[in-house]
N, C-alpha and C positions, 0 to 999 in steps of 0.2 A: 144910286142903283136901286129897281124895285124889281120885286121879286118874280116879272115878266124879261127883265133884261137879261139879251143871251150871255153867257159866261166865255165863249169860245167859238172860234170856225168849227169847234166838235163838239157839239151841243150834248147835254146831257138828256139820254132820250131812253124811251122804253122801259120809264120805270116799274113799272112791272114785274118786269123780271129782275130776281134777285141780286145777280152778279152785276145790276146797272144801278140797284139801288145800295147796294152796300159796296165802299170802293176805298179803298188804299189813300194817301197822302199824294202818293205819285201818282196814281191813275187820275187823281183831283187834277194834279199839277198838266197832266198831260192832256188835259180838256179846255186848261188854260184857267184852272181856281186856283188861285196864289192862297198861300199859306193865312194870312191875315184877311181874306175872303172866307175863306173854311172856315176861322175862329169866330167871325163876325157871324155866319148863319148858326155854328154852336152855341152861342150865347142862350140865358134862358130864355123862350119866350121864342126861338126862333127857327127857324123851317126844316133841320138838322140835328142829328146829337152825333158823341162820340160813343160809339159801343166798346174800343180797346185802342190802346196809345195807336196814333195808327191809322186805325181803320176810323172809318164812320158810315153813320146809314141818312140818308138822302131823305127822309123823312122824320115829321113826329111823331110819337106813341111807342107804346112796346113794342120790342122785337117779337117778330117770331122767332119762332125755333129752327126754320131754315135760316131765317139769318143770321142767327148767333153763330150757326154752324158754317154758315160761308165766313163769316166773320173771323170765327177762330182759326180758320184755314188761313185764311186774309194775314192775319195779324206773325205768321211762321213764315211766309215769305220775306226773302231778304230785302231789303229796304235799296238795293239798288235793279232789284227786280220788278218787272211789271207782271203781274199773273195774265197772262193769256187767256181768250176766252176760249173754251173747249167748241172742237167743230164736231162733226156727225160720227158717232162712235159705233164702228160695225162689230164689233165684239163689246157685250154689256159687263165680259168680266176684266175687259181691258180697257183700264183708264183713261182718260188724259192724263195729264201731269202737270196742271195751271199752278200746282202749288210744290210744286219739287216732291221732294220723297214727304210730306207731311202728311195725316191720314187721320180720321175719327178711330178711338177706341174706345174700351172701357162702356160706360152703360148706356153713353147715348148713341154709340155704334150698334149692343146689341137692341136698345131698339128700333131701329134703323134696320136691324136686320130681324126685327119684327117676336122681340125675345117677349112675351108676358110674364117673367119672373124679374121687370126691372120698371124703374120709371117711367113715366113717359117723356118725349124731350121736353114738355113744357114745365115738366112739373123739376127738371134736372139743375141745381144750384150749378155746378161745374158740367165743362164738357173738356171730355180730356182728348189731347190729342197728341197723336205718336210723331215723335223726330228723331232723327239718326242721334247718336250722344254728341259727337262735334259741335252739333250747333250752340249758339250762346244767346239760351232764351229764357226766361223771367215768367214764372206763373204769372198772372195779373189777370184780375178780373175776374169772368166766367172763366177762363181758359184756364185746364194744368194738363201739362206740358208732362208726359210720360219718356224717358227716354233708351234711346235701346241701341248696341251695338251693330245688329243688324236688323233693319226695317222689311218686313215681309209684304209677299207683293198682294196692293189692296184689293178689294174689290167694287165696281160702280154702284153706287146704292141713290137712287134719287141726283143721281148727277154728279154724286159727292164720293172721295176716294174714302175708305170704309174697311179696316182693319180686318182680316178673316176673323168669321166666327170664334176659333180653338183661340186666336191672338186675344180677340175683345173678352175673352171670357177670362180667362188668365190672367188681363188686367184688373179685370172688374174684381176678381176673386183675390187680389192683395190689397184690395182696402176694404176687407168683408171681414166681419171677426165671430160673425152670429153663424156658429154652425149648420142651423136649418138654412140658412139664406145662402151657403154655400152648395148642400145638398141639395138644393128644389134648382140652383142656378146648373148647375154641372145634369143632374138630371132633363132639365130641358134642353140643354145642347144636344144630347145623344137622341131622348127620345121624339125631338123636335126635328130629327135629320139634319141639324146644323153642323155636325161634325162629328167623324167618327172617334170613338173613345181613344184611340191609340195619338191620333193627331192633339186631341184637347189634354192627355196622360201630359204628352210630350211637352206641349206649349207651359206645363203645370212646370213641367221638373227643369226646364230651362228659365223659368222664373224663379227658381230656388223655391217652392211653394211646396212643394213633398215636404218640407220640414217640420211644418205647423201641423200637427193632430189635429186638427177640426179637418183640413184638406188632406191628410190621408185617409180619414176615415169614409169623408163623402166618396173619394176616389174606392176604396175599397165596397162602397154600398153599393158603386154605379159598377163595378165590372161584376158582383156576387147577382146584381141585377141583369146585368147581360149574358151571364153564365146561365140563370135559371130560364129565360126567354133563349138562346140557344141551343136549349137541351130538350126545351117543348117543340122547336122546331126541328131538330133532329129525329124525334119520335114520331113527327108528322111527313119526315122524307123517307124512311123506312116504309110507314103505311102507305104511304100515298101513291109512293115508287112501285111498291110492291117488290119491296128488298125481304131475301132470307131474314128470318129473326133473328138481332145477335142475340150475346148477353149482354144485357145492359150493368154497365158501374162495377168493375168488377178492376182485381187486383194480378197482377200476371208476376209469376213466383219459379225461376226454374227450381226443380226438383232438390229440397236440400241446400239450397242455395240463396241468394239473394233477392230481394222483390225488384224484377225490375219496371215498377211503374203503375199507375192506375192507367185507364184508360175507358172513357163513355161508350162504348160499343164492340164486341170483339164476335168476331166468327170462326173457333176454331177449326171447323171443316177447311175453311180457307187461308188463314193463315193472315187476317186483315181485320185491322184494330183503328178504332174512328180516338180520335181526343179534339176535346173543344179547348182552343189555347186563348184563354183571355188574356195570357200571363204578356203575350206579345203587346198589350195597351202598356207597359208601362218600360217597353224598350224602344230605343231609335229602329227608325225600320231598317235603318241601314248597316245594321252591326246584329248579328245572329245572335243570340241569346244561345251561352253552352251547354246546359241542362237539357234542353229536349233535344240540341243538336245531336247531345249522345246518347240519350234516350234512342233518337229515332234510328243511329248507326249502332245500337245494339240492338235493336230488332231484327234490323235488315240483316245482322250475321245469320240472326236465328231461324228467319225465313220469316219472318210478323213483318208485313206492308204497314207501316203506319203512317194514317192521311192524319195532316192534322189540318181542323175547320176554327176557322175563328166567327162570332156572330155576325159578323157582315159579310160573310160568303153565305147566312142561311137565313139572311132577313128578309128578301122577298121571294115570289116564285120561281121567277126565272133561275136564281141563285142556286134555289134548292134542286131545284130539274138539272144544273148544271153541276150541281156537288154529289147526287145521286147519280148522276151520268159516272162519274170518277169512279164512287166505291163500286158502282156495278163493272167497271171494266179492270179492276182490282181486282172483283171477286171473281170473274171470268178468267185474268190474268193468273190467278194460282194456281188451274190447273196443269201448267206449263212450268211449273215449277218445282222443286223436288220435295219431298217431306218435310213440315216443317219441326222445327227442334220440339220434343216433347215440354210443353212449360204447365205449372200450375195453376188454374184460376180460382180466386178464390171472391166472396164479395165485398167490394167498396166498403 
């Protein structure tokens, strides 16, 4: 056989494209390359190598970095599976699925998703990739193998299925020990719009990652950081709106009685108290947080409206046009309302 003679009625074609040039054992097989075919063009010196038990790439030289990354996908498919070749995808955030639930994460995902607080693929020893925990797979090679109870759904990146943002970061951030390099990575997510801080809190604290002092503290710098940019932005939808002046940062006291609460904005003519709740980034969105639940059910006895804004209802314009829409028809809304309970203010 010389290296012009066809292999099969399904010729090996179009190498060019990745998914023709990096191929499985069985997809060899099903071209018609018997097992002792494949090893003979593996040999040194020969027109082939093996990139993972498994897989191999149909040429010689280094890999790139899309094909390590087809490759690692390659290599989690079950061995009586064929990966299918993905056809024309009318939604970019919805996959195919050539490779079952398997997915890029950790840092050659985020950058893929285009992060500059990480490597580049070329320059990445490992590329880790996400699988259900059932499966029975073996780090080896470039590839480690992350595993998870439940797999979240990916997203299309370059044709490749691609771990959300809040997911890759989360992973990336439990083999990170260097404080700054955790702080500069969780800051880029939020102020990079990859992910809002409650989704990337959450993806932290269902990794058991709240535990380690270096990632509670970055978490706390990034919402102390969100809290000060949504507090500039509330002083610029007052101006902007041409809202009543409250009082700003002020502490609300009934008479003799107990503090019930701070709160960033209040109008006592009206009876309508603004608070910026970062607090919600580090709760599920689906389970109420009880403290401002009774916060806000003891205002409401007292007659105090209390909105409460978190920094992604005031991050861009529209937002803010739409969150000044609310306090103004509040403050319109009080005067349909009865007295409200004499309370104290005092300053923050």
């Amino acid at each position: 056989m010389n290296p012009n003679t066809p292999l099969s009625p399904r010729p090996l074609h179009h190498l060019s494209d990745i998914r023709h040039r990096v191929l499985s054992t069985r997809q060899l097989r099903e071209h018609g390359v018997t097992g002792s075919v494949t090893a003979e063009r593996c040999r040194p010196g020969g027109p082939w190598q093996q990139l993972l038990p498994g897989v191999f790439l149909l040429r010689t030289g280094p890999a790139t970095s899309e094909e390590r990354l087809h490759a690692a996908l390659m290599y989690t498919v079950p061995r009586d599976r064929v990966p299918r070749q993905p056809g024309p995808v009318a939604d970019r955030d919805t996959p195919p699925a050539p490779y079952g639930q398997a997915m890029i994460t950790g840092p050659a995902a985020l950058a893929l998703h285009r992060f500059t607080s990480v490597p580049s693929l070329l320059s990445l020893e490992h590329i880790d990739v996400l699988v259900p925990r059932t499966r029975r797979l073996r780090a080896t090679g470039f590839v480690r193998l992350v595993r998870a109870h439940t797999v979240p759904r990916p997203k299309l990146v370059t044709g490749l299925p691609v771990a959300p943002a809040a997911r890759a970061v989360a992973d990336t951030v439990a083999r990170l020990t260097d404080p700054q390099a955790v702080r500069r990575l969780l800051a880029e997510a939020v102020r990079g719009g990859h992910c809002e801080p409650s989704a990337l809190v959450r993806e932290l604290s269902r990794a058991r990652l709240l535990s380690r002092p270096h990632v509670v503290d970055a978490v706390d710098a990034l919402l102390a950081e969100g809290r000060s940019f949504a507090e500039g932005r509330l002083y610029d939808m007052v101006r902007e709106h041409a809202l009543p002046a409250p009082l700003w940062n002020v502490d609300l006291r009934l008479p003799g009685g107990p503090c019930l609460g701070s709160v960033d904005a209040y109008w006592p003519d009206h009876g309508v108290a603004v608070e910026i709740d970062v607090r919600a980034a580090r709760q599920d969105g689906e389970v109420p947080w009880s403290e401002p639940s009774r916060k806000r059910e003891y205002l409401d006895r007292l007659g105090i409206a209390l909105i409460r804004l978190t920094p992604r209802k005031l991050r861009d314009d529209t937002a803010l046009e739409q969150q000044a829409a609310v306090v103004r028809t509040a403050l319109v809304a009080s005067a349909d309302h009865g007295p409200t309970s004499y309370v104290v203010v005092l300053p923050r």
